[in-house]
C-alpha positions in Angstrom: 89.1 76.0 77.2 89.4 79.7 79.2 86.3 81.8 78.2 86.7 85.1 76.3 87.9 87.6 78.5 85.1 90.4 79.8 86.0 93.8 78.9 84.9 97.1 80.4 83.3 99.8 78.6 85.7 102.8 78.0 83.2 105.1 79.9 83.6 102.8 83.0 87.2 102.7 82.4 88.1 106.2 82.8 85.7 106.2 86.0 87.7 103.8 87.8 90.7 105.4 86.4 89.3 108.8 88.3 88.2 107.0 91.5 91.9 105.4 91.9 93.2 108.7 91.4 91.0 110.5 94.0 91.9 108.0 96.2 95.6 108.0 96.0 95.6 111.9 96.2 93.4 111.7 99.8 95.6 108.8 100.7 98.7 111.4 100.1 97.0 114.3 101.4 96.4 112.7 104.5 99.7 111.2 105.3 100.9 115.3 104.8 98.6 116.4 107.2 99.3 113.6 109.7 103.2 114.7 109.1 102.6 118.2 109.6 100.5 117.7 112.5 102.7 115.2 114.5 105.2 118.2 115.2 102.1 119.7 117.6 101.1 116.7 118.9 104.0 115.7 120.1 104.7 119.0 121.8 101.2 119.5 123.4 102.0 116.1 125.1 105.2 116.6 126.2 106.8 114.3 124.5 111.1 115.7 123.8 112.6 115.2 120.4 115.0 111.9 121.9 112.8 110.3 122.6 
């Protein structure tokens, strides 16, 4: 026989619903600033658009 499932308290709920959506917003914010930034980078080093 499975035991009873263990639920969360709501309180606990809604702050692992805000942790997951601070994380996914710095996980987007960073890949924006690594896109924006690439442009530089790859011109400081050198580097041509080919390639």
């Amino acid at each position: 026989m499975d035991p009873a499932p263990v639920s969360m308290p709501a309180a606990a709920r809604r702050w692992l619903l805000a942790v997951a959506l601070l994380v996914q917003f710095m996980v987007a914010l960073d890949m924006s600033v690594v896109n924006v930034a690439l442009a530089d980078v790859r011109t400081d080093l050198g580097f041509s658009d080919g390639g």
